[in-house]
C-alpha positions in Angstrom: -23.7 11.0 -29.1 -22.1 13.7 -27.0 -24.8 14.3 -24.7 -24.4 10.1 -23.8 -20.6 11.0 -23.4 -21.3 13.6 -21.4 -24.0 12.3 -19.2 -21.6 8.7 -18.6 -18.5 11.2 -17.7 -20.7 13.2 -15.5 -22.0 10.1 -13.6 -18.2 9.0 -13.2 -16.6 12.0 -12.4 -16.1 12.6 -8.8 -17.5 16.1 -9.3 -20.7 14.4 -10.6 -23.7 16.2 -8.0 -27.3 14.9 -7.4 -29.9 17.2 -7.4 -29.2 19.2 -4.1 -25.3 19.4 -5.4 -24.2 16.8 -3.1 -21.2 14.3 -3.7 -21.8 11.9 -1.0 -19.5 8.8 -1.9 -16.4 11.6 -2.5 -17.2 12.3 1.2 -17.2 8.5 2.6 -13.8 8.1 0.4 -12.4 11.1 1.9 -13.4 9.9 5.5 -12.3 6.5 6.1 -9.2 7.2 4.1 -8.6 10.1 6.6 -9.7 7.8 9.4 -7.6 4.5 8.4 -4.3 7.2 7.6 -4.9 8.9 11.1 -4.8 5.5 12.9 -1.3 4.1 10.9 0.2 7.1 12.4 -1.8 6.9 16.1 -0.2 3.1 15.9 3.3 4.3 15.5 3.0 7.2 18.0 0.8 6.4 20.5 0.7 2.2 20.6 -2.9 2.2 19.4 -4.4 -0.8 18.4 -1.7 -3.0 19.3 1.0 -0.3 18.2 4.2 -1.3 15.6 5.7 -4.3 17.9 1.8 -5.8 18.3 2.1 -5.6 22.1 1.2 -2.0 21.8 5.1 -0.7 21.1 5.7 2.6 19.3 8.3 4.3 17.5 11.2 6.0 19.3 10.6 9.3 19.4 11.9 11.8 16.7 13.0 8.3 14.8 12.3 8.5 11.5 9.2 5.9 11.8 8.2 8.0 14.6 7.8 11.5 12.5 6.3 9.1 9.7 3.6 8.1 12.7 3.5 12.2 13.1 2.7 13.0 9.1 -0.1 10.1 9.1 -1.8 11.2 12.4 -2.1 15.1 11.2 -2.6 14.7 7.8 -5.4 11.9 8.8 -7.2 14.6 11.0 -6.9 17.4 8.6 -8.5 15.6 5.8 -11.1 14.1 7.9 -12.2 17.8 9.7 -11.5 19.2 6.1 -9.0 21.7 6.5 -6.4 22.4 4.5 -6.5 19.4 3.1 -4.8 19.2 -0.4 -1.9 20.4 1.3 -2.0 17.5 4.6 -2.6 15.2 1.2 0.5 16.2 -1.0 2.7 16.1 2.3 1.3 12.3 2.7 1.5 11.6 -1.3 5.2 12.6 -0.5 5.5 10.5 2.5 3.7 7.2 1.1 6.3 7.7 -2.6 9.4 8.0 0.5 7.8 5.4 2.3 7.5 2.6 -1.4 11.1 3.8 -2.1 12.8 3.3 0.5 11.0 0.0 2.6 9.2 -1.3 0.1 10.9 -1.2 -3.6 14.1 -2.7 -2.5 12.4 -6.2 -1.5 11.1 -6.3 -5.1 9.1 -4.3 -7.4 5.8 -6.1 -7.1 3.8 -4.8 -4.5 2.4 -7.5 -3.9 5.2 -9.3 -2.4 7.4 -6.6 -1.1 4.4 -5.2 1.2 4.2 -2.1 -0.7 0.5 -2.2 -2.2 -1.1 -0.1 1.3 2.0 2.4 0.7 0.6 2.4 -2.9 -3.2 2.5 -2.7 -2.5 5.6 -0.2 -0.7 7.6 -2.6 -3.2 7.1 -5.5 -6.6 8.2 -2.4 -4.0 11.1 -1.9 -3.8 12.2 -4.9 -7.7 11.9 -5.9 -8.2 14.0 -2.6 -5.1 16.5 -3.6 -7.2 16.9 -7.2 -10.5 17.3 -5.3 -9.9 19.2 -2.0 -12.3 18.6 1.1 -15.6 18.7 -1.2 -18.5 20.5 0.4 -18.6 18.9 4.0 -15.3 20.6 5.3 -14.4 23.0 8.7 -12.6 25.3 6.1 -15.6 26.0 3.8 -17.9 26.4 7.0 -15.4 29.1 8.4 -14.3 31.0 5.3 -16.6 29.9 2.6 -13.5 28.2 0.2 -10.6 26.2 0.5 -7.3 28.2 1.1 -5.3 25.6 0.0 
């Protein structure tokens, strides 16, 4: 019975490898979360995709929405190259818990209607990638064999 345990956990557990050690769906999570983060904060910064007014607006600079568009975009490209990334993902767990707090919590506590659930589906990715680090496909392990941080 604990070798079925063990082989279900195993096939559940992000650090679950096939045969050449690989853990590609960790790596697809870890990208398009990087790559969906980056652009929330490209939007705010840089008017991409239609920026924050829809018309291609962006933040005032060194507003407070503006250095929320900052976090996103750097902690989206560190995660997505792979370097230092449980750090870039505890800044943005910090961020997105700031970010439910203070916009989102006070229009209700279901996410759902207060516009909170990205804000919340962000933290929880950033804290799966925080637990797991960059995985095997990263910039840091190519240069210096490990993850620093």
């Amino acid at each position: 019975m604990n070798e079925i345990i063990k082989q279900f956990m195993q096939k559940i557990s992000p650090d679950c490898r096939d045969e050449d050690g690989n853990n590609y769906p960790y790596l697809l999570f870890r990208l398009v979360v990087a790559a969906m983060f980056f652009m929330h904060g490209a939007q705010k910064i840089f008017g991409f995709s239609g920026g924050i007014t829809g018309s291609g607006g962006t933040a005032d600079f060194a507003s407070l929405i503006w250095f929320a568009g900052l976090i996103e975009a750097a902690a989206g490209i560190l995660i997505f190259l792979g370097i230092f990334s449980r750090l870039a993902a505890i800044i943005a767990i910090i961020e997105m818990a700031v970010a439910y707090i203070t916009a989102h919590l006070p229009n209700g506590i279901n996410p759902l209607l207060n516009k909170g659930e990205l804000a919340l589906m962000y933290l929880v990715s950033f804290i799966v990638i925080s637990r797991y680090g960059s995985g095997k496909w990263s910039l840091e392990k190519m240069w210096r064999k490990k993850e620093t941080f």
